[in-house]
C-alpha positions in Angstrom: 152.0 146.4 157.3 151.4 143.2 158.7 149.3 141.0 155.9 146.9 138.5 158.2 143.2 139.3 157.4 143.7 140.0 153.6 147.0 139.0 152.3 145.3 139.3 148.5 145.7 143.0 149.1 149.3 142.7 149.7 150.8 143.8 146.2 150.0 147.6 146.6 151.5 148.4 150.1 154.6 145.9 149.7 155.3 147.8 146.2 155.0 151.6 147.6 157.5 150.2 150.8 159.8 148.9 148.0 159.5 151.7 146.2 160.4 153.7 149.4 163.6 151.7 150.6 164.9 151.3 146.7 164.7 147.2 147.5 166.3 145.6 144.3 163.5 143.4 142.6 165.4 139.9 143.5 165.2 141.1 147.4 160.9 141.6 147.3 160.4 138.3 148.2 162.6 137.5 151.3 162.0 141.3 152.2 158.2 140.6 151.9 157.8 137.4 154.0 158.5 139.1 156.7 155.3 141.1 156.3 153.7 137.9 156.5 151.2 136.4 159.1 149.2 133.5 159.4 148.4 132.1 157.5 150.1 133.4 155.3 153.1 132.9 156.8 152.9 129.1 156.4 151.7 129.0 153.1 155.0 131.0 151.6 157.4 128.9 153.8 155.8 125.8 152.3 156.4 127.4 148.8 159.3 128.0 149.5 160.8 125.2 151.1 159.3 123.3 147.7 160.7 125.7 145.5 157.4 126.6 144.3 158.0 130.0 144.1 160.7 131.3 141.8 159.6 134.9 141.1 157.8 138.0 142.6 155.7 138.4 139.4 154.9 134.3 140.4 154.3 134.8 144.2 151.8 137.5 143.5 150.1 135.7 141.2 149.8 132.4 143.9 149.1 134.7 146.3 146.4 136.1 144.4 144.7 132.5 143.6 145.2 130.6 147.2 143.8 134.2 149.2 141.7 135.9 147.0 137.9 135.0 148.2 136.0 132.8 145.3 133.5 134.0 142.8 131.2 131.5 144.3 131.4 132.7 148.1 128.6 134.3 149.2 129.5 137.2 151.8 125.9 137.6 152.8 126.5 133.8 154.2 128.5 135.3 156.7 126.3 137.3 158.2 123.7 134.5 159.6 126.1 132.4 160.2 126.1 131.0 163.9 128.9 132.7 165.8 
């Protein structure tokens, strides 16, 4: 369960693996990060080295805003866009 293409999907897999291993709440996030690929990956270790993330409830919820794809993108963009 390596999060790199859609890490706004994380939540569901990362709480059925915690659920699975009985990982204390305060563990999620260091047990989590290391689910985490780029760029991902960079993005939490920035939060955390700032101290920007303080909670799992909070980290989901950044997570969510900085990967989740914008109401205003328009997927059909992609597909005649010049490879």
């Amino acid at each position: 369960m390596v999060i790199s293409q859609r890490p706004d999907h994380f939540d569901g897999p990362a709480l059925s693996l915690f659920d699975y291993h009985d990982t204390l709440e305060e563990e999620h996030l260091q047990v989590a990060s290391f689910y985490l690929d780029e760029p991902a990956l960079s993005w939490y270790q920035w939060l955390y080295r700032n101290d920007h993330i303080t909670s799992w409830s909070g980290f989901l919820q950044a997570l969510e805003m900085r990967f989740t794809p914008s109401f205003y993108d328009d997927p059909r963009r992609a597909l005649f866009k010049p490879m």
